[in-house]
VOGU-951846 format. One record per residue (C-alpha): residue number from 1; residue in three letters; x negated, y, z. Coordinates in Angstrom, 3 decimals. Layout:
N
pos/code/u/v/w
NUM/ala/X/Y/Z $
...
***
This chain:
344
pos/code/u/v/w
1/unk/15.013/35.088/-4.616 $
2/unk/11.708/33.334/-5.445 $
3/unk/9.124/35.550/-4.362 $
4/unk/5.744/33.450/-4.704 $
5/unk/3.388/34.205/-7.559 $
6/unk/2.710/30.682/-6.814 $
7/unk/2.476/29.115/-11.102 $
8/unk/4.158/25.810/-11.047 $
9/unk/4.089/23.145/-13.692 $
10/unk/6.063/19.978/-14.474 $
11/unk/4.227/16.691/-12.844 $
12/unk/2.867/14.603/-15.303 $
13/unk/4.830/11.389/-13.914 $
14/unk/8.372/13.017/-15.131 $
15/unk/10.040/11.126/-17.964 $
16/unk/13.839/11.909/-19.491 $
17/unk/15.854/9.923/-21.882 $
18/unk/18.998/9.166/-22.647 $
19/unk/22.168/5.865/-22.386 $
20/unk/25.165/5.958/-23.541 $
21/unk/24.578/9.748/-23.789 $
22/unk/23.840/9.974/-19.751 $
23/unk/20.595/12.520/-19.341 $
24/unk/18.303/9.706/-17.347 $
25/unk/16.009/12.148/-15.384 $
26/unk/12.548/10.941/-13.579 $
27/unk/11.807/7.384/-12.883 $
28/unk/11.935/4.677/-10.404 $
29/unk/12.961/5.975/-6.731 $
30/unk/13.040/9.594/-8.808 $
31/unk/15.885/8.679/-10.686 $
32/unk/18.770/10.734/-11.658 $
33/unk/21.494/9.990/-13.979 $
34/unk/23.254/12.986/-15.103 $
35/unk/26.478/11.976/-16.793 $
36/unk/26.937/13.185/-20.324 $
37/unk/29.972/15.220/-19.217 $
38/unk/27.580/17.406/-17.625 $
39/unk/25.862/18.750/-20.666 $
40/unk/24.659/22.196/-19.573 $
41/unk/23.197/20.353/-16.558 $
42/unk/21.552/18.419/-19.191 $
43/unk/20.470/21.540/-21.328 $
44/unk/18.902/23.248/-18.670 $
45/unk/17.080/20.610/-17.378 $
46/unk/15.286/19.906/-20.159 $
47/unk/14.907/23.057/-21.253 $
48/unk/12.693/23.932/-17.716 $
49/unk/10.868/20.602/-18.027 $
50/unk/9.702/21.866/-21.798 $
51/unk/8.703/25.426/-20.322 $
52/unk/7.081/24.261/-17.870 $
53/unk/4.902/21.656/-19.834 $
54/unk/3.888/24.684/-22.474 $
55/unk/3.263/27.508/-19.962 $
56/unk/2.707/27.658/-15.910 $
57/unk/5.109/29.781/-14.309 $
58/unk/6.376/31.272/-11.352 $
59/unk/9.779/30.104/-10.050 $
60/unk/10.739/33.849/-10.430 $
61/unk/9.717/33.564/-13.819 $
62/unk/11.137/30.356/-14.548 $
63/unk/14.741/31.700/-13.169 $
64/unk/14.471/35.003/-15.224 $
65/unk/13.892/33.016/-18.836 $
66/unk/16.818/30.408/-17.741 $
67/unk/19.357/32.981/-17.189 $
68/unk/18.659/35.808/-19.527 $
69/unk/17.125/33.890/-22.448 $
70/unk/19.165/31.262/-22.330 $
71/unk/22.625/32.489/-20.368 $
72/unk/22.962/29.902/-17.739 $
73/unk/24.439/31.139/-14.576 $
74/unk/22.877/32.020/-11.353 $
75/unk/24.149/29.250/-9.738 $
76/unk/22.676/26.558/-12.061 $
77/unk/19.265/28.225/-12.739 $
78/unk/19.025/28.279/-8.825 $
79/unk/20.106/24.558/-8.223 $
80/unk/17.985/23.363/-10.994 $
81/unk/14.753/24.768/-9.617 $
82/unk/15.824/23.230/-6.215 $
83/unk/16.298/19.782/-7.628 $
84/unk/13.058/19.933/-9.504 $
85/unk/11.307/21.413/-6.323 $
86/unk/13.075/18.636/-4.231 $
87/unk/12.051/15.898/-6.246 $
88/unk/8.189/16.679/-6.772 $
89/unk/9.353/16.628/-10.422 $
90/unk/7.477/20.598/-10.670 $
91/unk/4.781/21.105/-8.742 $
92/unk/2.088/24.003/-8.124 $
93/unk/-0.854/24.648/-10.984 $
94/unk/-3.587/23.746/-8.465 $
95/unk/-2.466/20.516/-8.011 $
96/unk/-2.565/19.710/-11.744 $
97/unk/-4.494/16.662/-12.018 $
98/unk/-7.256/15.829/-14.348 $
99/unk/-6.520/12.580/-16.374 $
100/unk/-10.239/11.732/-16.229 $
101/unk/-10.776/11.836/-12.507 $
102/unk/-11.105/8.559/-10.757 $
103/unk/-8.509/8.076/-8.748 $
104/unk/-5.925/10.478/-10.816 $
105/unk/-3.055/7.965/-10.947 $
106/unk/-3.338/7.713/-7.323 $
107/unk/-2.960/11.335/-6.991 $
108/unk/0.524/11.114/-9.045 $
109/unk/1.373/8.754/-6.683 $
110/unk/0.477/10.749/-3.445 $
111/unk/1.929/14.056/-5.353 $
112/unk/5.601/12.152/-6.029 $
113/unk/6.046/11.124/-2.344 $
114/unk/5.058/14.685/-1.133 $
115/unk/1.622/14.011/0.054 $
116/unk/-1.720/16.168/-0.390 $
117/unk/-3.758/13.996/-2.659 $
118/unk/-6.950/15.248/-1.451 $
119/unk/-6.009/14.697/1.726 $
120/unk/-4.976/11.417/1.607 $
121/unk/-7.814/10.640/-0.919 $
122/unk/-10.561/11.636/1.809 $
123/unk/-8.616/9.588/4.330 $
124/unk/-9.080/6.770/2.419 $
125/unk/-12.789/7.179/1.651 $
126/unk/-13.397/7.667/5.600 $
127/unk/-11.614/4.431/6.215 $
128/unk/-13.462/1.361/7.631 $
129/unk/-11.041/-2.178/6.637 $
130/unk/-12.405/-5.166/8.022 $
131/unk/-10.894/-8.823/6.380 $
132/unk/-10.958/-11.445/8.209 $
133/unk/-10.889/-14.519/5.702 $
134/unk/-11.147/-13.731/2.165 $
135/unk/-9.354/-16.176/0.392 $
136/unk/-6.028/-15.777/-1.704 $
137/unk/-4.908/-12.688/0.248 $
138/unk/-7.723/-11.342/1.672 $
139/unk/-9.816/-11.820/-1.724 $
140/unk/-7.368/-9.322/-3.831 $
141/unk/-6.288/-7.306/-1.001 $
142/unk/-10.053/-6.318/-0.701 $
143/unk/-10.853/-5.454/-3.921 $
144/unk/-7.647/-3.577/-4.411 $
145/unk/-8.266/-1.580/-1.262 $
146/unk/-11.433/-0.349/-2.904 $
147/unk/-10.907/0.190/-6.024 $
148/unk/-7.516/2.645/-4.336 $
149/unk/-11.030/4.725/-2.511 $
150/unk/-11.701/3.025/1.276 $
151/unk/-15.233/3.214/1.379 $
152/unk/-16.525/1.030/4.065 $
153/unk/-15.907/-3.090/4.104 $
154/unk/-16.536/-5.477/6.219 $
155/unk/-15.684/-9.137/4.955 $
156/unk/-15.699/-12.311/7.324 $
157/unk/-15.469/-15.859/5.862 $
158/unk/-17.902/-18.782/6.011 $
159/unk/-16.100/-21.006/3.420 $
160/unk/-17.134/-21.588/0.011 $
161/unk/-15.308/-21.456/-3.237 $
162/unk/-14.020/-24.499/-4.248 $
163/unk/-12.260/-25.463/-8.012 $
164/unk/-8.899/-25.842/-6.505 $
165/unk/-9.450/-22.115/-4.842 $
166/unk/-8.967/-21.012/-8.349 $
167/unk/-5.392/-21.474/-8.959 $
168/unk/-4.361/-18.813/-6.390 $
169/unk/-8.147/-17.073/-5.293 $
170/unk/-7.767/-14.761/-8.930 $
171/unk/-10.711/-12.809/-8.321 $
172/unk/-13.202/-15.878/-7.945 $
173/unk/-14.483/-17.812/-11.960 $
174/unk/-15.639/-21.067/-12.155 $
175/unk/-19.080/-19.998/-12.274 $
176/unk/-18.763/-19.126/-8.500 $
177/unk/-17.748/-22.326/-7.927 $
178/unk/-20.479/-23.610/-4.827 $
179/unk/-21.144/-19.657/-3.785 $
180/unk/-19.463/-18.157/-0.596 $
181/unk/-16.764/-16.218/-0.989 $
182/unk/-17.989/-13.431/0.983 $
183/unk/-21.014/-12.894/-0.938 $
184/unk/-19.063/-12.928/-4.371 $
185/unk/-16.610/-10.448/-3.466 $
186/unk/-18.950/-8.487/-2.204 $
187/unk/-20.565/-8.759/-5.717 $
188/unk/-16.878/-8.258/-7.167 $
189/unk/-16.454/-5.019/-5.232 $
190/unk/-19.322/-3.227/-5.923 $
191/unk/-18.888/-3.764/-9.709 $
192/unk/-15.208/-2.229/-9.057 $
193/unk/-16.508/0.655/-7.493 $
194/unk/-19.903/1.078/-6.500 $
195/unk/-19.913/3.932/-4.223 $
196/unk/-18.119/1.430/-1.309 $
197/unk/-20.008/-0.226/1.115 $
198/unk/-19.598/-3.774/1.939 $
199/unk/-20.728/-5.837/4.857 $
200/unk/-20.623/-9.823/4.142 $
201/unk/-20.652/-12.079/7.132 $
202/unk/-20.983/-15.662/6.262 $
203/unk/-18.955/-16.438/9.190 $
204/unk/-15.588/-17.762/10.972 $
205/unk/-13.666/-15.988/13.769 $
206/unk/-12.527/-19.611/15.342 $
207/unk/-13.411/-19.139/19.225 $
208/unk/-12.999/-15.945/21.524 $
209/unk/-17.237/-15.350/21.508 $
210/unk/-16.920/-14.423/17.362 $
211/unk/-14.734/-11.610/17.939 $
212/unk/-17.466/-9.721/19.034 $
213/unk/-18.777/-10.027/14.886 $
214/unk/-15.327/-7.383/14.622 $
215/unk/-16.335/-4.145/14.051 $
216/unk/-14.114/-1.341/15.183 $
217/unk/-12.705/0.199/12.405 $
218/unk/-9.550/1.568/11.426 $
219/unk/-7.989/-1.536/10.159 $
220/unk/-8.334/-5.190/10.536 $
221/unk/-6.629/-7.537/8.379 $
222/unk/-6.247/-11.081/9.043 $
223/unk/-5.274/-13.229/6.114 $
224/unk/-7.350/-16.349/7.462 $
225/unk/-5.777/-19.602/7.674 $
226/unk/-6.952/-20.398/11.409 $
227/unk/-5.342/-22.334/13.155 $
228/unk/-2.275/-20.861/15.545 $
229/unk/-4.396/-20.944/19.395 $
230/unk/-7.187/-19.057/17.820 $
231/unk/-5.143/-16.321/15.837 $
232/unk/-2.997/-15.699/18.716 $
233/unk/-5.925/-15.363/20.951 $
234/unk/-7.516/-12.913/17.782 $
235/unk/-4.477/-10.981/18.015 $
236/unk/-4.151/-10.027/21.854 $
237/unk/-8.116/-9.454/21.654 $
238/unk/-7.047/-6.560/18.907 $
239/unk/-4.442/-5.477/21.159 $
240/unk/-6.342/-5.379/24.429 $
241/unk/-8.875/-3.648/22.184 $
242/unk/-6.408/-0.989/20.902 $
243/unk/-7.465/-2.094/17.480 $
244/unk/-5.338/-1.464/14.892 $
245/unk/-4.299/-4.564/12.430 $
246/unk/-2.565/-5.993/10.193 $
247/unk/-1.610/-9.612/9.432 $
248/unk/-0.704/-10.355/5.903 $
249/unk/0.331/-14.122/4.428 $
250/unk/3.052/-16.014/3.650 $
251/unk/5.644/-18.034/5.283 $
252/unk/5.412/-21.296/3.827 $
253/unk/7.082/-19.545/0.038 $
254/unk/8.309/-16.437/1.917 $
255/unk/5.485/-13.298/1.577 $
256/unk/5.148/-12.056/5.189 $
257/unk/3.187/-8.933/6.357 $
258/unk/3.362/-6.892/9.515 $
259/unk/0.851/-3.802/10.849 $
260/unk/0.329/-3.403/14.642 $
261/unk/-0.859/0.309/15.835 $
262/unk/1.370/1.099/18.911 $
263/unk/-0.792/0.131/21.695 $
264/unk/1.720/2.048/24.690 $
265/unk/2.380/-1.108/26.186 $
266/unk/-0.118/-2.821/28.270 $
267/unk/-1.342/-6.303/27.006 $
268/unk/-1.008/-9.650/29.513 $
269/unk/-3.874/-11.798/29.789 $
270/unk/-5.309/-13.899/27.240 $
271/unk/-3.751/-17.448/27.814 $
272/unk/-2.515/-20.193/25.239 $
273/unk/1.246/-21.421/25.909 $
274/unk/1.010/-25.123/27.266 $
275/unk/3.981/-27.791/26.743 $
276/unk/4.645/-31.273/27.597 $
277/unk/4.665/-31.418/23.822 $
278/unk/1.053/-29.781/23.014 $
279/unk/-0.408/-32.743/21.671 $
280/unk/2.063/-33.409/19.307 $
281/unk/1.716/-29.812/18.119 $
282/unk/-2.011/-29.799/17.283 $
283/unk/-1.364/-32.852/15.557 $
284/unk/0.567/-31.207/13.206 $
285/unk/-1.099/-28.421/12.858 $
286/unk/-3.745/-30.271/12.032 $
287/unk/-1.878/-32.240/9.057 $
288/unk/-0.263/-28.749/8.045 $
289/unk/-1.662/-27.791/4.139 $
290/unk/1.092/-25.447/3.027 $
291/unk/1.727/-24.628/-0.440 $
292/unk/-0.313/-21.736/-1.545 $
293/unk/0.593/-19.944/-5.060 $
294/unk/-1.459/-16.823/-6.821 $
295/unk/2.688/-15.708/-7.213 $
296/unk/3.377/-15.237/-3.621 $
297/unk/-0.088/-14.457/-2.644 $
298/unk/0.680/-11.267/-5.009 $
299/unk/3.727/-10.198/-3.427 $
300/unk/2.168/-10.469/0.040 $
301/unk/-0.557/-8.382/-1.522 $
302/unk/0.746/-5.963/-2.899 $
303/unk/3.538/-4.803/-0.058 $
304/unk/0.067/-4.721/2.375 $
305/unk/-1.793/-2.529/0.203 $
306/unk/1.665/-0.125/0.119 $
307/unk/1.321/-0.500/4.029 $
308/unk/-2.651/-0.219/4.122 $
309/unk/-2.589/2.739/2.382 $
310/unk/0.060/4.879/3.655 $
311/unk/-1.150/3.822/7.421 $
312/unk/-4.983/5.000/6.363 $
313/unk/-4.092/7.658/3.981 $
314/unk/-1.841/9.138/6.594 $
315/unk/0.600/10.056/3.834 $
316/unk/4.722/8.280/4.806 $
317/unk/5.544/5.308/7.521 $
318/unk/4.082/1.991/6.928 $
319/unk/7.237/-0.306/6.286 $
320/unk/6.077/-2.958/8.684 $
321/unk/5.165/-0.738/11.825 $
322/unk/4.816/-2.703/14.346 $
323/unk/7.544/-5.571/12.876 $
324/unk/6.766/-8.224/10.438 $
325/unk/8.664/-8.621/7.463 $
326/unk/9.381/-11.714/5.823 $
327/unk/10.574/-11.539/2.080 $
328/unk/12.876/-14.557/1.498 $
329/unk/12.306/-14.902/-2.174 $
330/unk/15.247/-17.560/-2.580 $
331/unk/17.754/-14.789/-1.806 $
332/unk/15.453/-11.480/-2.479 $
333/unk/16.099/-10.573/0.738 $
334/unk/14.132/-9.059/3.030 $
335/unk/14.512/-9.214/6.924 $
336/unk/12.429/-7.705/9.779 $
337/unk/11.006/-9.637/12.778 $
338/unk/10.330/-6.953/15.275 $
339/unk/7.042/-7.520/17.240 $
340/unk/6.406/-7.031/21.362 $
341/unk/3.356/-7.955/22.735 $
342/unk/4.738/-10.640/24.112 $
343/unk/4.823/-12.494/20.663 $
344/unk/1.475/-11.470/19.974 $
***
């Protein structure tokens, strides 16, 4: 039946307990719950997740001490393998993980949603991510993305970090209060992880001759504040470009993120919409100072670097591919914009 000489192990991210006497097997997306009715589905289960932890074995050998040591049926011993070898919950002795490596938790991570973690571990040190703005997303989001293993940096921003950056810009002290921001992240990454290399431009992508300061790379995210002309002319010059991206913010108090690589369709000419009401636009765009919390700054953050890192490590399907998607945090509800190039 099971053939391979193949030793298998259980992964080290397995956990069982029990409520209200139901077997609670693996954790978060992994979750079963085995109702306590079931108890030789319980028995065995934990009885292969204990073997497994004291001894690598084949599934062969696995099946044989199930059934004739311990009497459980054909049936079960087969289906029980199955589930464990369907959930990632046992997995094969060379992928066994050593706790002191780096980026080991990572490699859980890749191992639980099926993914080679040395494969998506060197994808990640290949990668080139280029920010442009680095304040209260694009501060975090950086450091975050190194610190996971992309290798190669390139931050844009010309501002300077002000006290009231502080209360939503985590990464910055008072002590940097004065310094650009560029130039102190860069500082901040390198003491994260000092094999990544980091380009700091003390600059601002606010007309169509800076965009020649973006390097191609395999991802550029924008989490500037620029105003609305200038972004949308950023993001058909990515476009035309076939440049991958990603635009990561917030809504006002919604978290909003969105990743564009499906270049297919061809891209119209630069041009800025123009309205009998223009004027009255850039005036308020020019009063516009949204409310900007560390809080929702977080939650933007950290459904990007999900995104980031399964577009670069090449591991599952970003969930905003080529949509945005706004998280309305009054209702914890998310919906989907879906993006054409002509919104961009």
């Amino acid at each position: 039946m099971y053939d391979s000489n193949i030793k298998y192990i259980l992964a080290s991210y397995v956990c069982a307990g029990f409520i209200d006497s139901n077997l609670v097997f693996g954790l978060g997306s992994t979750t079963t719950v085995i109702p306590k009715e079931y108890k030789d589905i319980h028995s065995v289960l934990l009885k292969s997740a204990a073997l497994l932890i004291k001894t690598p074995l084949t599934l062969s050998e696995l099946y044989k001490i199930l059934h004739n040591n311990y009497s459980f049926s054909k049936e079960i011993c087969k289906n029980t393998i199955d589930y464990l070898l369907g959930c990632n919950f046992i997995i094969p002795l060379t992928l066994k993980i050593d706790k002191n490596y780096r980026y080991s938790r990572y490699s859980n991570y890749y191992i639980m949603n099926s993914a080679d973690p040395n494969y998506v571990q060197n994808n990640l040190f290949k990668s080139h991510v280029c920010f442009i703005g680095c304040g209260g997303i694009g501060s975090l989001m950086s450091v975050v993305l190194a610190a996971s293993g992309v290798k190669n940096l390139t931050l844009i921003d010309d501002d300077i970090i002000e006290e009231s950056n502080l209360t939503r810009q985590i990464v910055f002290s008072e002590s940097d209060i004065g310094k650009n921001k560029v130039n102190v992240l860069k500082e901040q990454i390198k003491q994260k992880n000092s094999s990544v290399s980091v380009k700091a431009l003390i600059d601002k992508i606010d007309t169509i001759d800076k965009f020649k300061l973006i390097p191609k790379c395999n991802l550029v995210i924008i989490s500037g504040d620029d105003h609305k002309d200038t972004l949308k002319l950023l993001k058909k010059y990515l476009y035309s470009n076939m440049q991958p991206y990603m635009e990561v913010g917030y809504s006002i108090d919604y978290p909003t993120w969105s990743l564009i690589s499906d270049f297919s369709k061809k891209n119209k000419e630069i041009s800025i919409e123009k309205s009998e009401f223009s004027e009255e636009i850039k005036l308020i765009d020019k009063n516009l100072s949204p409310p900007s919390v560390a809080h929702i700054n977080l939650i933007s953050i950290g459904f990007a670097v999900q995104d980031a890192i399964s577009y670069l490590g090449k591991f599952s399907e970003p969930k905003a591919k080529e949509k945005t998607i706004h998280l309305m945090i009054d209702k914890l509800k998310f919906v989907d914009q879906n993006i054409n190039i002509e919104m961009i």
